[in-house]
C-alpha positions in Angstrom: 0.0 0.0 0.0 0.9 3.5 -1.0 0.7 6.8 0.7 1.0 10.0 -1.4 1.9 13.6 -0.2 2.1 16.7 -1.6 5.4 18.8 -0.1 6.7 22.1 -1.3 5.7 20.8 -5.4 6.3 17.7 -5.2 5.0 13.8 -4.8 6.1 11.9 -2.0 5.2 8.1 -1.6 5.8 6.3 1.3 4.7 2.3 1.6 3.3 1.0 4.5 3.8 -2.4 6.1 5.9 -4.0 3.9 9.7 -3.3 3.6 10.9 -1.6 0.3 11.3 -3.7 -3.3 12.7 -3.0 -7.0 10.5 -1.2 -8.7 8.7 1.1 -5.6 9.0 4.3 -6.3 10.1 7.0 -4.0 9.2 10.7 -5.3 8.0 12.7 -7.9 9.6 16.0 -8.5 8.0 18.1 -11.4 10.9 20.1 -13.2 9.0 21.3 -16.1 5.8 22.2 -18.3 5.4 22.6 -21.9 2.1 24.2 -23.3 0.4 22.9 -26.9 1.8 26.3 -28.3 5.3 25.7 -27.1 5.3 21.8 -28.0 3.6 22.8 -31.6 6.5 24.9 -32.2 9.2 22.6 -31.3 7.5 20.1 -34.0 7.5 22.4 -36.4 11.2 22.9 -35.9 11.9 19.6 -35.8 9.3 18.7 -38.8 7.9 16.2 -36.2 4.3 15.6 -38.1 2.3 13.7 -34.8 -0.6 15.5 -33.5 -0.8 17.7 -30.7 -3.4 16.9 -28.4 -1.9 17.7 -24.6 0.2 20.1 -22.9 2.7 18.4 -21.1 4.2 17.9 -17.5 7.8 16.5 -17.0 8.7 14.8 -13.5 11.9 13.4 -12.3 11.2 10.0 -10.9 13.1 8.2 -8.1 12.8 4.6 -7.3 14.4 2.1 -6.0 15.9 -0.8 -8.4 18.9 -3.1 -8.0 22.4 -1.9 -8.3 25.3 -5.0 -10.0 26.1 -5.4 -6.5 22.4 -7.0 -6.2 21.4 -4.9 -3.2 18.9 -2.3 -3.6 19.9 1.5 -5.0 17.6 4.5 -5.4 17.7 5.2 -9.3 15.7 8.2 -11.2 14.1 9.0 -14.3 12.4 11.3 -16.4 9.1 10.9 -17.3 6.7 13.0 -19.0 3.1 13.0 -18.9 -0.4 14.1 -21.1 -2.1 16.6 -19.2 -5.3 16.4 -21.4 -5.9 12.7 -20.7 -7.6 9.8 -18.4 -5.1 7.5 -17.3 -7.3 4.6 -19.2 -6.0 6.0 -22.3 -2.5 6.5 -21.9 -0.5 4.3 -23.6 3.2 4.1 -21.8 6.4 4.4 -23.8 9.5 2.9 -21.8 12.5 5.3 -23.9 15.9 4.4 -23.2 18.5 6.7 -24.1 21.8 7.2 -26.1 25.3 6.8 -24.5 26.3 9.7 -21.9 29.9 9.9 -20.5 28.2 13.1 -17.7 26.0 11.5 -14.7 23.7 15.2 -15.2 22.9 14.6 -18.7 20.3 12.4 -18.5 15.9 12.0 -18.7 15.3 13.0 -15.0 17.6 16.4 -15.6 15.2 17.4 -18.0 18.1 16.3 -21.1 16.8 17.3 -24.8 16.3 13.3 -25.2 13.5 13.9 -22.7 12.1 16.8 -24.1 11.8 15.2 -27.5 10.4 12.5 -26.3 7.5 14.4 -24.4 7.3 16.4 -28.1 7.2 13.3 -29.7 4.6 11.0 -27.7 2.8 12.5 -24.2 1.8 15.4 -26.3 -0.1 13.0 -28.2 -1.2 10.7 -25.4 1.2 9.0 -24.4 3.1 8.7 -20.8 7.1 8.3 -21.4 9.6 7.0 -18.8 13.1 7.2 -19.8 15.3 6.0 -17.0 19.3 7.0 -16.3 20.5 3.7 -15.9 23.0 2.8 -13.2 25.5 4.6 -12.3 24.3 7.9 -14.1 21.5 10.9 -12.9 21.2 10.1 -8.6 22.5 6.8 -8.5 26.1 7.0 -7.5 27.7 3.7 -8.6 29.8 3.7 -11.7 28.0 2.9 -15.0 27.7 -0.4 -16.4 27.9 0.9 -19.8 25.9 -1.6 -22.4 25.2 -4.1 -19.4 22.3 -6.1 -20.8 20.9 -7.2 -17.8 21.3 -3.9 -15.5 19.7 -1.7 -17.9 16.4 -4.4 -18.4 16.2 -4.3 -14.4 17.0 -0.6 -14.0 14.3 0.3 -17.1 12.3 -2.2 -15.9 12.1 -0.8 -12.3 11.2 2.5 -13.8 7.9 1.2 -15.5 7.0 -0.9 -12.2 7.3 2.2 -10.5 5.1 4.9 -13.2 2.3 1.8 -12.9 2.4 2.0 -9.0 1.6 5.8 -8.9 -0.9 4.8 -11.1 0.1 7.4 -14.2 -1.6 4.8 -16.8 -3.9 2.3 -16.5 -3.4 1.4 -20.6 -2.5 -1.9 -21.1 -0.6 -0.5 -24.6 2.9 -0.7 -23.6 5.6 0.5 -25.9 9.5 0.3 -26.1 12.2 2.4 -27.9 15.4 3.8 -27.8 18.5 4.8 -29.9 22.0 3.9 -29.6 22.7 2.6 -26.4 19.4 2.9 -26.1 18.5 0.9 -29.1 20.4 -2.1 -27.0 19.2 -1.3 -23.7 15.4 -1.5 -25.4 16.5 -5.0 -26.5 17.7 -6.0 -23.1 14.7 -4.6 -20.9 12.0 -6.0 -23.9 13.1 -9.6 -23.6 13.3 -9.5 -19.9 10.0 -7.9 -19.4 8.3 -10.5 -21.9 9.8 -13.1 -19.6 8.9 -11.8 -16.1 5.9 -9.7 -16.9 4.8 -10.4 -19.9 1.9 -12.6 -19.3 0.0 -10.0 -17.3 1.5 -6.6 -19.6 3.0 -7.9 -23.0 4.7 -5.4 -25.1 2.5 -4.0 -27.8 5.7 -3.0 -30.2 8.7 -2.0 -29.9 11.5 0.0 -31.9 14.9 -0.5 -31.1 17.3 2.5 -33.6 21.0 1.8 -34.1 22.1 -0.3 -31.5 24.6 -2.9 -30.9 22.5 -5.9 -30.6 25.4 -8.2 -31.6 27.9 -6.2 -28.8 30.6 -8.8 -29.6 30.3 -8.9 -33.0 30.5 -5.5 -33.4 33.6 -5.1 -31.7 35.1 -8.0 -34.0 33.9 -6.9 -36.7 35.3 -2.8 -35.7 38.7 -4.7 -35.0 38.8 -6.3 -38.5 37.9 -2.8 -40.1 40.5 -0.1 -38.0 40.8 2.2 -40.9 36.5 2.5 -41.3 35.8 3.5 -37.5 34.9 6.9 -36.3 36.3 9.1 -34.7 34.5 8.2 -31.8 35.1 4.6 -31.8 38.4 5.3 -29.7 36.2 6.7 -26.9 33.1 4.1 -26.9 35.9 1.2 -26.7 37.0 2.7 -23.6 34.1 3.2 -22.0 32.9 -0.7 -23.1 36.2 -2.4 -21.8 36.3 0.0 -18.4 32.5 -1.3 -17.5 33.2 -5.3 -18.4 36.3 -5.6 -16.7 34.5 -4.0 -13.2 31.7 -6.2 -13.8 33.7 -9.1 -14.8 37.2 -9.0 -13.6 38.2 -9.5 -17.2 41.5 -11.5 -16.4 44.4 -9.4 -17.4 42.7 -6.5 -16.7 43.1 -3.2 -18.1 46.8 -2.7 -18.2 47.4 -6.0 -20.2 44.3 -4.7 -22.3 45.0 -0.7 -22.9 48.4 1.1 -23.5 50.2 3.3 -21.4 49.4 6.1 -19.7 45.1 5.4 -20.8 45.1 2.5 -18.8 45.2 4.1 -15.2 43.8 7.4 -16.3 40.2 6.0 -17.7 38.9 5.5 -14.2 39.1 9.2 -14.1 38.0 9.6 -17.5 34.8 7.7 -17.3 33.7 9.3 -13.7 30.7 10.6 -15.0 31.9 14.5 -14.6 34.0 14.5 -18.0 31.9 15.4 -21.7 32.3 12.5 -24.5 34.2 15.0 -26.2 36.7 16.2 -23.8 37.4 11.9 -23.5 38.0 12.1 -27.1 40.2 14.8 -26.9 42.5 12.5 -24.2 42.4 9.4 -25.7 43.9 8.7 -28.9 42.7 8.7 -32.6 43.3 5.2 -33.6 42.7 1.8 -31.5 46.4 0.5 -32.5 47.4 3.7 -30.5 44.8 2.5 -27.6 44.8 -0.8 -27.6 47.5 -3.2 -27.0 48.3 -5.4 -29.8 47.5 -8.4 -28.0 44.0 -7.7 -27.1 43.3 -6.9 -30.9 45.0 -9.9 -32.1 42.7 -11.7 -29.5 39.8 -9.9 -30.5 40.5 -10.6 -34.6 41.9 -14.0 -34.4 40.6 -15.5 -31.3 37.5 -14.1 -30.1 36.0 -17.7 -29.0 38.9 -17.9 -26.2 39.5 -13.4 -25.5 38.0 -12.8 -22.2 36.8 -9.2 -23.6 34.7 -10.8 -26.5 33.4 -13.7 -24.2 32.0 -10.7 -21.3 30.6 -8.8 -24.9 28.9 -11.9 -25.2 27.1 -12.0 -22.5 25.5 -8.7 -23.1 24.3 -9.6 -26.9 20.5 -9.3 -26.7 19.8 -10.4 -30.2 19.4 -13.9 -29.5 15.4 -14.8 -28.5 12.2 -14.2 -29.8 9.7 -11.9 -29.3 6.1 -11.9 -29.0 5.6 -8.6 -30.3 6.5 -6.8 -33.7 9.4 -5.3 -33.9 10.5 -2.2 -36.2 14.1 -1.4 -36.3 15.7 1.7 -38.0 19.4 2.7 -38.9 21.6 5.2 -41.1 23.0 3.2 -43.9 26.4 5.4 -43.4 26.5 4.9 -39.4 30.3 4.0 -38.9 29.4 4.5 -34.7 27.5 1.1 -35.0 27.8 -0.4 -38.1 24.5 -1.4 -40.1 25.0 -4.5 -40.8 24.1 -5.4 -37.2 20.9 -4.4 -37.1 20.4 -6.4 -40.6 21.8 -9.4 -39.2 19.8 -9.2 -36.0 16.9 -8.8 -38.0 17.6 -12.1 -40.1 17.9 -14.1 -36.7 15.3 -13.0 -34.7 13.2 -13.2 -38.7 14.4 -16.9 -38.5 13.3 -17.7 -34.9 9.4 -16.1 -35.6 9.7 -12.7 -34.6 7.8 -10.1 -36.7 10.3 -7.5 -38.0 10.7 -4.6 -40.1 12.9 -1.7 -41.1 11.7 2.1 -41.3 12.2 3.5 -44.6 14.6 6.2 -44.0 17.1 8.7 -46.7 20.1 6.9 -47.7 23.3 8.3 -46.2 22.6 9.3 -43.1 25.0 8.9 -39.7 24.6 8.1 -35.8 24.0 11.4 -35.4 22.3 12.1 -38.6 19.8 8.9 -38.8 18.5 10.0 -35.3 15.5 12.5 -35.8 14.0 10.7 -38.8 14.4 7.2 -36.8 12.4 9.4 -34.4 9.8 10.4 -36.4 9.5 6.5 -38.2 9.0 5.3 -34.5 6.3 7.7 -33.8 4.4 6.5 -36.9 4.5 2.8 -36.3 3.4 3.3 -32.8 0.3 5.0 -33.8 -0.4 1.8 -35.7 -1.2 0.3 -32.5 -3.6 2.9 -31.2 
């Protein structure tokens, strides 16, 4: 049982009776509202064609979830709400969000990812939770960056918690997210079809330029040095820093990452330091990063390289799902290259999963491919209205 407050603005929750559990939330802080005529005009600017029905309410959630550790944390999230309609008729999109190197650029800070999420769907209806993940927004543990199962419980958590406070009472539940968050919506979907699926299936979902094959996207990156981007350097870091603290990879990072990166990425990847200013530390080139063992390990013996066998653990292309899925990426994306999404397509095609791809321009990037992978998503969720 649940007991709500209003304080100085903001929700607070307290339980009753039973002790605390993944997925009860703890407040509700409001930290902004958007009116049609402001949300119309960011559309417009953004050639975002969905209707406008609601003004809209964004909230920074806390909740509690469970850290890698597997005690419980207090994590947050943003969420934005419709303020035009009845719970019954809010559908809930669970958003997960692209790779962050700061802890404060996140959902619950009120991040443009948010924002254009709350354009996108609760101005039309729908009620959006976009959780931080460990490790970033309140939640003080390092980041488990691309840590399949932590970001399904984490995400996961955040939905549990949006359903206890009772912000929807739709049984349409929705799941998307680009990048990191394309592979994080993978993670959280097949979890949540397993543990909760029988009472709240998934109505669709639409995972956008993620690494759904994690370790055979760093093979195949390895095998192709001289097509990477310029921020490959920087997301290779960030990858091998978070599986050896989860895994204790077993030469550990100075037998893995030249001198003098090695001891400095703690400090690069604290969650105070901008993606770019990383890049600007770290080399240009992953012979200049990487020692030449662990890319001849990688290359030529990824079936025995503790790194690759960690990545495996965290693929999340490898099950079936219940509900259609509609993936979308930029045919020129050299972050994550497209020929995972096409091969995660074939396998989960081959094992009875309904798939498709949005039809988007031809030559479009990471960073490019994002707004109209945005606007494809918004579409095929209406389909399910």
């Amino acid at each position: 049982m649940f007991n709500k407050f209003i304080i100085f603005g903001f929700l607070v929750i307290t339980q009753t009776a039973f002790a605390q559990v993944a997925g009860d939330p703890v407040r509700l802080d409001e930290i902004g509202y958007y009116s049609i005529e402001q949300i119309t005009l960011y559309k417009k600017q953004l050639g975002i064609d969905t209707p406008t029905t609601s003004s809209v309410t964004a909230y920074k959630l806390s909740y509690y979830t469970t850290g890698i550790d597997g005690k419980l944390t207090i994590a947050t999230a943003g969420v934005t709400v419709p303020n035009d309609q009845v719970v019954e008729t809010r559908p809930v999109v669970s958003y997960q969000h692209g790779t962050t190197s700061r802890r404060d650029l996140v959902p619950s800070s009120g991040h443009t990812e948010l924002i254009l999420n709350g354009a996108y769907y609760s101005s039309n209806g729908y009620v959006v939770v976009a959780a931080d993940y460990l490790g970033l927004g309140e939640e003080m543990s390092f980041h488990p960056y691309l840590h399949a199962e932590s970001e399904a419980t984490t995400c996961a958590d955040a939905l549990l918690a949006i359903y206890k406070l009772g912000l929807s009472s739709s049984k349409k539940l929705f799941m998307a997210g680009y990048s990191q968050g394309g592979h994080a919506t993978m993670a959280l979907h097949r979890y949540w079809q397993n543990k909760y699926g029988a009472d709240r299936p998934v109505t669709a979902a639409a995972p956008m330029a993620g690494p759904y094959d994690l370790s055979g996207t760093v093979i195949e990156t390895s095998r192709q040095i001289g097509k990477i981007s310029a921020s490959t350097v920087t997301y290779t870091g960030y990858l091998l820093l978070a599986m050896n603290m989860i895994y204790s990879l077993d030469a550990g990072l100075v037998n893995y990452v030249q001198a003098p990166y090695a001891t400095q990425m703690p400090t690069l990847y604290d969650g105070t330091h901008d993606f770019k200013d990383i890049m600007a530390v770290l080399p240009q080139t992953l012979p200049e990063f990487l020692t030449v063992s662990l890319i001849d390990g990688i290359t030529h013996h990824p079936d025995t390289n503790a790194f690759v066998l960690a990545l495996k653990k965290n693929d999340v292309y490898d099950w079936k799902s219940e509900a259609p899925i509609q993936f979308c990426h930029g045919d020129a994306d050299l972050d994550v290259p497209p020929s995972n999404t096409i091969k995660t397509m074939a396998h989960m095609q081959a094992l009875g999963t309904v798939v498709s791809r949005a039809v988007i321009p031809g030559g479009l990037t990471h960073s490019t491919a994002g707004v109209p992978c945005f606007r494809e998503t918004a579409r095929f969720f209406e389909t399910f209205r």
